[in-house]
Backbone as CSV, one residue per row, in Angstrom:
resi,resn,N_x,N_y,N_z,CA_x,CA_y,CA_z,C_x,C_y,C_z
1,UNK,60.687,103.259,115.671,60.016,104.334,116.399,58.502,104.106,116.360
2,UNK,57.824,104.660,117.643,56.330,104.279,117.431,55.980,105.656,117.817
3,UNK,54.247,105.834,117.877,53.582,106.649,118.255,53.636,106.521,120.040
4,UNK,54.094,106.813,121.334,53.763,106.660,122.032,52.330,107.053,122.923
5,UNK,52.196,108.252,122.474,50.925,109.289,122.928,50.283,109.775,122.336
6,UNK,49.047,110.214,122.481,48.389,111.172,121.202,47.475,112.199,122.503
7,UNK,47.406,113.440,122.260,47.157,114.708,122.586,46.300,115.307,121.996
8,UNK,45.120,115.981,122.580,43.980,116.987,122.120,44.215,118.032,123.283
9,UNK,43.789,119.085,122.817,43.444,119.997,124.240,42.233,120.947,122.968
10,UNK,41.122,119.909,123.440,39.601,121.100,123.050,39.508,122.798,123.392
11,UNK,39.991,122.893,124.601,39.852,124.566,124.533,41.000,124.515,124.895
12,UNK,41.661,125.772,124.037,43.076,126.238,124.343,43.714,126.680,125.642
13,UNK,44.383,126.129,125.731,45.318,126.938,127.054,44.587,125.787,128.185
14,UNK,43.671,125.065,128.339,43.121,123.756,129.395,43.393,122.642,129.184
15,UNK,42.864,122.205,130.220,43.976,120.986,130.260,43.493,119.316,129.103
16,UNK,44.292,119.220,128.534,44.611,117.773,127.749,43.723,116.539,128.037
17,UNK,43.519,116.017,126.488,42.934,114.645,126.654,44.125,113.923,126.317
18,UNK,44.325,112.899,127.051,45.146,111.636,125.826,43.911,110.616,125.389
19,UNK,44.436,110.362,124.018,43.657,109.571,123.337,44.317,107.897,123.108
20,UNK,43.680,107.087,122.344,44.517,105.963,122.201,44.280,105.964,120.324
21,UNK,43.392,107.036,120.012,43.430,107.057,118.776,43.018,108.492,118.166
22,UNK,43.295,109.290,116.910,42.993,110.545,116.267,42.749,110.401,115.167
23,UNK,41.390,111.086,114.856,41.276,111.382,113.297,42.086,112.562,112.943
24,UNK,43.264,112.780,111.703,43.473,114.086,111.395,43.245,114.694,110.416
25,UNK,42.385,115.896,110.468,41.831,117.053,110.024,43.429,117.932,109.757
26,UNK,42.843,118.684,108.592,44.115,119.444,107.769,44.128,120.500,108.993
27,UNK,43.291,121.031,109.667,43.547,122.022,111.016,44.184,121.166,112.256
28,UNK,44.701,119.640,112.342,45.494,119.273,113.457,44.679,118.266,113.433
29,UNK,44.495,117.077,114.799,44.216,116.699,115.532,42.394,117.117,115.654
30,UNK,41.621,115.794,115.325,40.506,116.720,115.179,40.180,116.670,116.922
31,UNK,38.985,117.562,116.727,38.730,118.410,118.300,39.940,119.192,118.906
32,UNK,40.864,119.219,118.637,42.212,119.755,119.102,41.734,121.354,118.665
33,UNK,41.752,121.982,120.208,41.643,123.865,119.644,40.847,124.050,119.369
34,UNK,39.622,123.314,118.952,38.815,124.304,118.192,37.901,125.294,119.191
35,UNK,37.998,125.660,120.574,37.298,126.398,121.127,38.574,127.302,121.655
36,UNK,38.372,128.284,122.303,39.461,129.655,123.038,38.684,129.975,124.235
37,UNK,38.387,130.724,124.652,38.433,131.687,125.693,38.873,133.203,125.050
38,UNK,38.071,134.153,125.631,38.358,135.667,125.030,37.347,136.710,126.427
39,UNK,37.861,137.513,126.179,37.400,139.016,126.854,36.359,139.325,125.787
40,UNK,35.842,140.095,126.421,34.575,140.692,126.167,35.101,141.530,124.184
41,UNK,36.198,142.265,124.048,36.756,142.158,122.848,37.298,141.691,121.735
42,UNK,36.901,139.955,122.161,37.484,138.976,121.694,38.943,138.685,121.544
43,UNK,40.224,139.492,122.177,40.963,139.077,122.524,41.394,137.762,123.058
44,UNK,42.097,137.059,122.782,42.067,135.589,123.470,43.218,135.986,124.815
45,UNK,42.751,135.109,125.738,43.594,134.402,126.932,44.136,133.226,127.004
46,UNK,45.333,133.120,127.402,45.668,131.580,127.445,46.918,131.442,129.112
47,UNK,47.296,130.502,129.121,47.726,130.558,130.603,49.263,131.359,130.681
48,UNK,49.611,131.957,129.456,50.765,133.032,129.535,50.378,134.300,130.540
49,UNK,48.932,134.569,130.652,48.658,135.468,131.555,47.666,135.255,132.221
50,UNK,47.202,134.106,132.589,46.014,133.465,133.019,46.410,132.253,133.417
51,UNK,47.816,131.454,134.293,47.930,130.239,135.167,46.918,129.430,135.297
52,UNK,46.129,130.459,136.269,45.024,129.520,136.578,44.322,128.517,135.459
53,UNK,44.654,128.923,134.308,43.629,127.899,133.394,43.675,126.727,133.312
54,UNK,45.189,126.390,134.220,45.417,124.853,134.716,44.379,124.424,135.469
55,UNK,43.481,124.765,135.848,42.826,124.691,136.982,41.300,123.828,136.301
56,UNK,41.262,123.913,135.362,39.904,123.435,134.260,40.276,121.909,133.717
57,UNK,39.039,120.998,133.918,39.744,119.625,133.373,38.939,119.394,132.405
58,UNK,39.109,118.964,131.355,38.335,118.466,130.253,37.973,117.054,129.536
59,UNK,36.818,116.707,129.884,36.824,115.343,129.590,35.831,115.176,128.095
60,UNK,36.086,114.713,127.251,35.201,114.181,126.179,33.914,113.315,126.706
61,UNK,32.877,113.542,126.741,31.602,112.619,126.959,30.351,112.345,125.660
62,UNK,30.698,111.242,124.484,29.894,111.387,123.570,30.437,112.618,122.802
63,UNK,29.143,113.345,122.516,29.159,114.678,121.896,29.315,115.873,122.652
64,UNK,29.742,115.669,124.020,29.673,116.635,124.628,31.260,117.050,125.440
65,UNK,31.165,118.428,125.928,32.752,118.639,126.363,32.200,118.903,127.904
66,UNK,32.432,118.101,129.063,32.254,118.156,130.194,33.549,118.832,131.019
67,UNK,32.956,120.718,131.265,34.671,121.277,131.735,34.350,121.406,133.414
68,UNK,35.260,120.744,133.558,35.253,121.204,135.596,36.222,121.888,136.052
69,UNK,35.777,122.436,137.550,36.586,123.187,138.176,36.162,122.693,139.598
70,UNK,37.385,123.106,140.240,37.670,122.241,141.885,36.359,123.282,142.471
71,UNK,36.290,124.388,142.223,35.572,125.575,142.805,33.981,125.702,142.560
72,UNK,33.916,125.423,141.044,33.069,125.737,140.362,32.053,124.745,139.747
73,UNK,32.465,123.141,140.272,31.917,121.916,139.801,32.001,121.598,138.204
74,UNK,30.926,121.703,137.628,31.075,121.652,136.363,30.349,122.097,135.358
75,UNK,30.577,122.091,134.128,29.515,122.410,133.108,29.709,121.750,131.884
76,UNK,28.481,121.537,130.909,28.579,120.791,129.853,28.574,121.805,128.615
77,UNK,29.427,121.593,127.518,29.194,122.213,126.364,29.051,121.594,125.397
78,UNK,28.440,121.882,124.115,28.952,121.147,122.532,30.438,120.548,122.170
79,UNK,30.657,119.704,121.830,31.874,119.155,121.050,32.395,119.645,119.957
80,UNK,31.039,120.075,119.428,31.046,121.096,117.627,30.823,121.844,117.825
81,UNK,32.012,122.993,117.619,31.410,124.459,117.135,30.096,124.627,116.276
82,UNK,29.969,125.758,116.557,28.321,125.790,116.246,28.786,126.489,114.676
83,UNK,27.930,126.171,113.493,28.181,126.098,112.079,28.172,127.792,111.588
84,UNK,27.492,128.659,112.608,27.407,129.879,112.149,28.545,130.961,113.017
85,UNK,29.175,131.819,112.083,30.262,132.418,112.563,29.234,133.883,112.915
86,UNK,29.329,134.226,114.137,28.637,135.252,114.626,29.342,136.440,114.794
87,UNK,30.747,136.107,115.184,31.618,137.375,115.849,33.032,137.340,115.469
88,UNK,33.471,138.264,115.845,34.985,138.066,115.540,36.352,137.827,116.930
89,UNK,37.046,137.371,116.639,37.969,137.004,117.779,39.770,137.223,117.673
90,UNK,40.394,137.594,118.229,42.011,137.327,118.002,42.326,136.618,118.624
91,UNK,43.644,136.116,117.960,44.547,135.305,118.522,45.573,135.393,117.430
92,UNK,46.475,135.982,118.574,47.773,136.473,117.830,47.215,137.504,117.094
93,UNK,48.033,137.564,115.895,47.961,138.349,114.553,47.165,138.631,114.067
94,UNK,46.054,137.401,114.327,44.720,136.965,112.944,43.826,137.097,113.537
95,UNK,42.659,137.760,112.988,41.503,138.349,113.509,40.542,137.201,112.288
96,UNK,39.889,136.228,113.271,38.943,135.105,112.646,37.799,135.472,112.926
97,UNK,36.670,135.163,112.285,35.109,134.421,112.171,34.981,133.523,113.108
98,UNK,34.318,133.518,114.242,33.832,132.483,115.462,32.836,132.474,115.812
99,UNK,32.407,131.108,116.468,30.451,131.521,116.928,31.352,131.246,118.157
100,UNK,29.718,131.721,118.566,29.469,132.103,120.455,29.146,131.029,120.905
101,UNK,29.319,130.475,122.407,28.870,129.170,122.747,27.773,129.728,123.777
102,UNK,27.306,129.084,124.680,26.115,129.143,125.553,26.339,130.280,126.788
103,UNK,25.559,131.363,126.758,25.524,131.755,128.286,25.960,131.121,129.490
104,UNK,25.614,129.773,129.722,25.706,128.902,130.824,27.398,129.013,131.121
105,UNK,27.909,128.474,129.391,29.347,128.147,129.717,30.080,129.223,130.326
106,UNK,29.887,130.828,129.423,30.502,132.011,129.320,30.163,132.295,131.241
107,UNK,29.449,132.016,131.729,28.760,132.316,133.362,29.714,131.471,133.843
108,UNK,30.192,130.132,133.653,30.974,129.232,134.493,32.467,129.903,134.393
109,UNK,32.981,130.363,133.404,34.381,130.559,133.134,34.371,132.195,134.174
110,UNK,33.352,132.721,133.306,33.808,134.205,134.408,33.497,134.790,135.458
111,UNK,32.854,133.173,136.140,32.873,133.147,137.656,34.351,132.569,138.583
112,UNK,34.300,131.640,137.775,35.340,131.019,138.114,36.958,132.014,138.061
113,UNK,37.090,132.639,136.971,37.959,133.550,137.325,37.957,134.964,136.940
114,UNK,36.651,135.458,137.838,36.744,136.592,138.465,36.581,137.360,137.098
115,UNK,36.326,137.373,135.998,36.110,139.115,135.180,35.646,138.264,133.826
116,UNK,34.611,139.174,133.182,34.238,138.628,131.638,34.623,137.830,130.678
117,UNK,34.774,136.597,131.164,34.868,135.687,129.659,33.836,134.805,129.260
118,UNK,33.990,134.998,127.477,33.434,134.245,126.559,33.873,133.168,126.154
119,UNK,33.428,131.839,125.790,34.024,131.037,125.018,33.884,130.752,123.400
120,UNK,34.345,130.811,122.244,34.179,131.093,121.102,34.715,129.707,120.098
121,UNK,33.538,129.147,119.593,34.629,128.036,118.598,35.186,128.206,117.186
122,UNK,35.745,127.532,116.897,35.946,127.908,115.108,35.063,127.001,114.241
123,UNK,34.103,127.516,113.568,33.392,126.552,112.198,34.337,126.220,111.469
124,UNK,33.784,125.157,110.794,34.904,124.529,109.708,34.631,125.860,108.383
125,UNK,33.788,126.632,108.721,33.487,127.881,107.451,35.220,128.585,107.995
126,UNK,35.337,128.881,108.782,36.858,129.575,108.978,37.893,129.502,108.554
127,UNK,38.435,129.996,108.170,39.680,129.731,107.575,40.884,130.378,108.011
128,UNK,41.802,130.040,108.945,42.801,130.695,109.211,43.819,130.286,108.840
129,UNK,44.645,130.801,107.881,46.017,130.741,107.300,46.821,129.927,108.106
130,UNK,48.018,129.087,107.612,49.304,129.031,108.364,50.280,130.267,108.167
131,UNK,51.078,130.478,108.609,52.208,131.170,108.280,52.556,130.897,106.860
132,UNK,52.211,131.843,105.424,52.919,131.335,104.559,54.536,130.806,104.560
133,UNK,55.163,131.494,105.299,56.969,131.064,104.966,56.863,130.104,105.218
134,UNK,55.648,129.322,105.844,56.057,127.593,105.888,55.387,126.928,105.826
135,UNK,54.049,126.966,104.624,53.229,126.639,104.119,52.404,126.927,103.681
136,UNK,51.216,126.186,102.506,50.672,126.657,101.402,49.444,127.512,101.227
137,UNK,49.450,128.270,100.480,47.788,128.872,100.830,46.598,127.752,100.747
138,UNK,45.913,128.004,101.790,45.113,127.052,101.841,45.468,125.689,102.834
139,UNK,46.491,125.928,103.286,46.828,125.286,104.422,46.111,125.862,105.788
140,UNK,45.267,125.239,106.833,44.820,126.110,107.935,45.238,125.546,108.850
141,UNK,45.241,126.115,109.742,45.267,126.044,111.395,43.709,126.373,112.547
142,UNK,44.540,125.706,113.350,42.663,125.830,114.541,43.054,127.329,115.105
143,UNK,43.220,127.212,116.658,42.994,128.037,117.687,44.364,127.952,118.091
144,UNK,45.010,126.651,117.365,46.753,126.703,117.937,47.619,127.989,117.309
145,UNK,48.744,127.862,118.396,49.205,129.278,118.340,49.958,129.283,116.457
146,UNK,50.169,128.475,116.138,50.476,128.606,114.723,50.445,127.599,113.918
147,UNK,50.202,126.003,114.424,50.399,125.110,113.612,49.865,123.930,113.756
148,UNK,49.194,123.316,113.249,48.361,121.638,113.260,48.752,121.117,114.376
149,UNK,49.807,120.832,114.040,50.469,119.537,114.977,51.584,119.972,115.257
150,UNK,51.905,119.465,116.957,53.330,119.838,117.702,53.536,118.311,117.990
151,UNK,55.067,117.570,117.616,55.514,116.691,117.451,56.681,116.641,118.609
152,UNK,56.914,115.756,119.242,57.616,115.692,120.417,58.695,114.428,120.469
153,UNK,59.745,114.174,121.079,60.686,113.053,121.329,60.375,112.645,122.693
154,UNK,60.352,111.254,123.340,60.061,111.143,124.159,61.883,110.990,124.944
155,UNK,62.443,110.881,124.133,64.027,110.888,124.141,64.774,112.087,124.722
156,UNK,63.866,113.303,124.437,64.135,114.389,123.924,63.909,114.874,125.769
157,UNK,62.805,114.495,125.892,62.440,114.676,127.665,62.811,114.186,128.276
158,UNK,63.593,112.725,128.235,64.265,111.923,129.251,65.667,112.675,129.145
159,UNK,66.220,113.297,127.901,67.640,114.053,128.076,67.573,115.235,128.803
160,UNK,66.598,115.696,128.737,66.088,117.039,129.210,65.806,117.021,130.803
161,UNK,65.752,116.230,131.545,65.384,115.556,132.874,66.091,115.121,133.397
162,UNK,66.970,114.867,132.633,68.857,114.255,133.307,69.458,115.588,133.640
163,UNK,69.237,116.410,132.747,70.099,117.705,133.587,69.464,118.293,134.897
164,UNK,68.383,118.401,135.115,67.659,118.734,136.181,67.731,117.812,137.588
165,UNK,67.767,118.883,138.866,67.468,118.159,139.912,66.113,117.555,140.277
166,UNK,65.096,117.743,139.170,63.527,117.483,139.742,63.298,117.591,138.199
167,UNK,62.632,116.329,138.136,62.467,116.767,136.485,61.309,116.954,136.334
168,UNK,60.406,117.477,135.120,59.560,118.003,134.974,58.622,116.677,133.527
169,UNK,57.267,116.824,133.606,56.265,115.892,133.195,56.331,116.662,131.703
170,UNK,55.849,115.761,131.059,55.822,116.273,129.446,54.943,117.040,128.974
171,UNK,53.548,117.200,130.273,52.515,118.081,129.937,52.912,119.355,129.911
172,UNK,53.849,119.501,130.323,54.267,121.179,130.323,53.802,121.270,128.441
173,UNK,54.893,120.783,127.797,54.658,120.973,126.766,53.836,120.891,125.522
174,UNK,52.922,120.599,125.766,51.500,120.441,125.704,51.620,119.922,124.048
175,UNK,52.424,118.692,123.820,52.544,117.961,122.786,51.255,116.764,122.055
176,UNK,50.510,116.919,121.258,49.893,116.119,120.123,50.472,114.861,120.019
177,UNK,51.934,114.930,119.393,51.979,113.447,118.935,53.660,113.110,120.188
178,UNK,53.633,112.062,120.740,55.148,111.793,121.686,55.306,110.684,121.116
179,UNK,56.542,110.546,120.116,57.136,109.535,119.466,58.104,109.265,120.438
180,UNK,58.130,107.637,120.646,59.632,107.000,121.342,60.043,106.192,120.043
181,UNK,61.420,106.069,120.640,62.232,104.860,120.082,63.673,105.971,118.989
182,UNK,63.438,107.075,118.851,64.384,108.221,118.658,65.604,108.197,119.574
183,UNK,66.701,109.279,118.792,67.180,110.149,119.823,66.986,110.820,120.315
184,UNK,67.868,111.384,121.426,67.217,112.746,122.081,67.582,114.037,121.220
185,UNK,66.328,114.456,121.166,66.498,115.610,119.821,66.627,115.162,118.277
186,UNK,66.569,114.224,117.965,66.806,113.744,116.735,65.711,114.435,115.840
187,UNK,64.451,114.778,116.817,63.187,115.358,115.769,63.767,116.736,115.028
188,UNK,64.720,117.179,115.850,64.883,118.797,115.186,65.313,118.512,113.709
189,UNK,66.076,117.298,112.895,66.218,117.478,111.676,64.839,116.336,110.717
190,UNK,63.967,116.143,111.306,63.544,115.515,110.585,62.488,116.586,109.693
191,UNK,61.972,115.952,108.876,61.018,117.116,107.390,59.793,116.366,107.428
192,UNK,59.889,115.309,107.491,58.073,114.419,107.286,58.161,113.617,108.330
193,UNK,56.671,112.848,108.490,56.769,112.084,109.362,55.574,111.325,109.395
194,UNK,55.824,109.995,108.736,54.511,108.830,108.769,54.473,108.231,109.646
195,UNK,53.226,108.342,109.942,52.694,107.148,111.530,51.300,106.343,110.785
196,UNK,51.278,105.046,110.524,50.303,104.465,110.277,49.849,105.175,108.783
197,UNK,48.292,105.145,108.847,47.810,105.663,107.216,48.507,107.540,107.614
198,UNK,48.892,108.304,108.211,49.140,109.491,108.366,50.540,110.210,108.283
199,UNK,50.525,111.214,106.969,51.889,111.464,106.866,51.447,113.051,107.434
200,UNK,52.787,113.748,107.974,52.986,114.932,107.939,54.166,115.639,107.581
201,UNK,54.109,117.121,107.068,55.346,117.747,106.867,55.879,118.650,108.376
202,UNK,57.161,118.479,108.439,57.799,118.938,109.747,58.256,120.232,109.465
203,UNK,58.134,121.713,109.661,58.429,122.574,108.555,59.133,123.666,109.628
204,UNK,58.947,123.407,111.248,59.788,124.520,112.138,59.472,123.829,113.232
205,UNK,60.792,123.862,113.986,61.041,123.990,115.652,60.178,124.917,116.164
206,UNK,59.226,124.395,117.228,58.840,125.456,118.442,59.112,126.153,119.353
207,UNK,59.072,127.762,119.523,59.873,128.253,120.108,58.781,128.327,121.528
208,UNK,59.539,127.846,122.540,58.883,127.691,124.198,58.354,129.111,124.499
209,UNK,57.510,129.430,125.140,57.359,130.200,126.119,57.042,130.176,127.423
210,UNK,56.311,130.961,128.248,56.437,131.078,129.722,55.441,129.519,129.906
211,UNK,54.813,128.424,129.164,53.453,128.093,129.513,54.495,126.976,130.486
212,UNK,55.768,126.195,129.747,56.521,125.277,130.130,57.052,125.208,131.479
213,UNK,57.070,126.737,131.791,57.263,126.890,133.438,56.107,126.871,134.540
214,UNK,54.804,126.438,134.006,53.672,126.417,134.964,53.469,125.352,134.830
215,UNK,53.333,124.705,136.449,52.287,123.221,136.499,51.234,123.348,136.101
216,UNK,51.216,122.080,135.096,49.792,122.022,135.078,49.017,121.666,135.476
217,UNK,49.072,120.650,137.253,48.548,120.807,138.226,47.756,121.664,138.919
218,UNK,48.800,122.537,139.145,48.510,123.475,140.376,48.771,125.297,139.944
219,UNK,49.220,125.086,138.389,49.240,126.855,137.995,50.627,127.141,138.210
220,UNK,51.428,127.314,139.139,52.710,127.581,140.372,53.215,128.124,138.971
221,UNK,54.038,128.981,139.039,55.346,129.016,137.935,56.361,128.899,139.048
222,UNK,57.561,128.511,138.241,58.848,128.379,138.171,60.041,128.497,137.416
223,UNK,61.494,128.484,137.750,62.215,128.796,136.863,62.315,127.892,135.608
224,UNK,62.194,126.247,136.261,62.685,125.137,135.345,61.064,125.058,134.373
225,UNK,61.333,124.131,133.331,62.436,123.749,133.252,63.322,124.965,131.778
226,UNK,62.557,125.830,131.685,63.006,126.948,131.364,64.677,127.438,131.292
227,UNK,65.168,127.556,132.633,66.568,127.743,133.144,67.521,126.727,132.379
228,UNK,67.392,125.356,132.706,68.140,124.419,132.136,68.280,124.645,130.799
229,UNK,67.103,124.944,130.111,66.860,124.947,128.166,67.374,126.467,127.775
230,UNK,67.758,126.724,128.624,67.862,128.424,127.872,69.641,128.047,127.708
231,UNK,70.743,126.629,128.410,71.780,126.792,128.309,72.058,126.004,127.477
232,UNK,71.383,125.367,126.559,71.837,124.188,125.386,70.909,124.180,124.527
233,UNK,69.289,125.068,124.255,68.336,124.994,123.507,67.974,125.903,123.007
234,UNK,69.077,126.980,122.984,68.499,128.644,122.576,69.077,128.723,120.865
235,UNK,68.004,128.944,120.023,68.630,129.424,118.819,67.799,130.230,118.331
236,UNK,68.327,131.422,118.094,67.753,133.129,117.482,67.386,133.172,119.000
237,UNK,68.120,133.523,120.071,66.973,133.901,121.264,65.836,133.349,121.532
238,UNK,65.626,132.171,121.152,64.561,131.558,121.629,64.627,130.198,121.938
239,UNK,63.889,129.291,123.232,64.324,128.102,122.855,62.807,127.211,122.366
240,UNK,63.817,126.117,122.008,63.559,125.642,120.683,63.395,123.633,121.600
241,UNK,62.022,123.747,121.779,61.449,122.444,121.534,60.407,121.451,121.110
242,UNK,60.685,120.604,120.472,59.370,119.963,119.761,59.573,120.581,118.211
243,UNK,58.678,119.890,116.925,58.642,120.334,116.044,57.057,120.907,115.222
244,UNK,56.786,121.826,114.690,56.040,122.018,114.336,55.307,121.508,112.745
245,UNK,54.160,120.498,113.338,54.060,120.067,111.729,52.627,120.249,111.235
246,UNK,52.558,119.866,109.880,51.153,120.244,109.025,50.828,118.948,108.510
247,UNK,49.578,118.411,108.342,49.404,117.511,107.634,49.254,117.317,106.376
248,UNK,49.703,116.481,105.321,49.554,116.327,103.816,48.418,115.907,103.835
249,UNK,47.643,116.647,102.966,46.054,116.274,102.332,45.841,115.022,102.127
250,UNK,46.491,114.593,101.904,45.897,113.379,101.570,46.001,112.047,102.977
251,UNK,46.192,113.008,103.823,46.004,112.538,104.801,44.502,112.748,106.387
252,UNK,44.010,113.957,105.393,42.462,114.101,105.619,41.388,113.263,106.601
253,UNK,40.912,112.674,107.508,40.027,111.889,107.596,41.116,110.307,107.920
254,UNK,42.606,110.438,107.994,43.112,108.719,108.711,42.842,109.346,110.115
255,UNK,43.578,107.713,110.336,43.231,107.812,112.201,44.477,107.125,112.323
256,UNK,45.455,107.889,113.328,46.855,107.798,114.286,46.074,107.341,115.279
257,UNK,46.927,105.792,115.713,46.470,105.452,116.700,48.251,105.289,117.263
258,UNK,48.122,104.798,119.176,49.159,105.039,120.104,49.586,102.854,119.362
259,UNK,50.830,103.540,119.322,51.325,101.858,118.571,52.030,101.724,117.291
260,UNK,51.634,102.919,116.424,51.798,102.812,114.873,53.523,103.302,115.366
261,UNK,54.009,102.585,114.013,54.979,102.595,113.538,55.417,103.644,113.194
262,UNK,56.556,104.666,113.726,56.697,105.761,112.559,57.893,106.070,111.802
263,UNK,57.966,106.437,110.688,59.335,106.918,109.882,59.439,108.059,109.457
264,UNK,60.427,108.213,109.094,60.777,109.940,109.199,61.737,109.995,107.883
265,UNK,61.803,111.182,107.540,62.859,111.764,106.677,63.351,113.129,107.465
């Protein structure tokens, strides 16, 4: 099995870098998440009620995050959250410490779609919990909806695409790491998972929501590939793809590159 892909998405809920290499940070994938989008209450948005956020492309330039829009051209931001936590923000459950990014940016986003948004990053001063039931205090997470790293089969999507009349691209699922050379589904029992100098613990299945049914093209929702997974992928009422993992400390500061070797337990 190898690494086939490697995945960032700098601001949540927009659209994906692929990389050919990652440093990983105990919060994921570094640059991965660390910025949101929020309302004027710091509530976060993401494309569960906001499609359009397909609509934003994100390119890494140097130190800088260059975000465009078909409408709106473009704008440049920091790469690094800014070191001082100014305000507060949700997402989900957890009410974090975030700084503010530039007027300029916050003007591009809530022109572009129509009503007050801010953009907010996380300092490495932040600290947001994982879920204890499945990991340690002192384990953190970014801006992702609960966990470092989302781990994917590339097996897993080619089985998943055979049932369908039109199959659907893997960005739906907005996966970090796409291992080939698996079965299809084989990730759901695995517990760790070394790629190169980088181990991780595999500690829960991801449960899908509405994001898998929007292009990330063009926004559109649809039924698939949703419909198909709800008749062979549902467990507790929810379905269940990709795995959710954390990195072991002592895996701090390696670099996953697309090529490495990986093994599993």
């Amino acid at each position: 099995m190898n690494v086939e892909s490697l995945h960032i998405y700098p601001i949540k809920s927009l659209a994906g870098i692929s990389l050919e290499k990652a440093t990983v940070t105990m919060r994921g994938l570094e640059y991965d998440r660390r910025f949101m989008l929020v309302k004027p209450d710091g509530g976060f948005i993401t494309q569960r009620t906001h499609p359009q956020l397909t609509q934003f492309g994100v390119e890494v330039l140097g130190e800088t995050l260059r975000i465009t829009h078909a409408d709106m051209g473009y704008v440049h931001a920091t790469l690094h959250p800014a070191l001082e936590a100014n305000r507060q923000a949700t997402v989900w459950d957890d009410t974090v410490r975030v700084s503010s990014g530039s007027s300029e940016v916050d003007e591009f986003f809530s022109s572009a779609l129509g009503e007050p948004i801010q953009m907010v990053g996380m300092p490495d001063s932040t600290e947001r919990q994982i879920e204890l039931d499945y990991s340690r205090p002192g384990e953190w997470v970014s801006f992702a909806d609960g966990y470092p790293i989302l781990v994917l089969g590339r097996a897993s999507m080619a089985e998943l695409n055979s049932r369908m009349e039109r199959p659907v691209p893997t960005d739906r699922f907005r996966a970090n790491i796409i291992v080939s050379g698996a079965e299809a589904w084989q990730e759901d029992t695995w517990t760790t998972l070394t790629g190169g100098p980088v181990s991780m613990k595999l500690v829960k299945q991801c449960a899908r929501c509405i994001v898998i049914r929007t292009d990330q093209q063009t926004g559109d929702r649809m039924d698939e590939p949703m419909k198909t997974l709800l008749t062979y992928r549902r467990i507790d009422n929810k379905v269940m793809v990709g795995m959710n993992a954390i990195p072991k400390s002592d895996s701090e500061g390696r670099v996953l590159s697309v090529g490495d070797s990986v093994y599993v337990q």
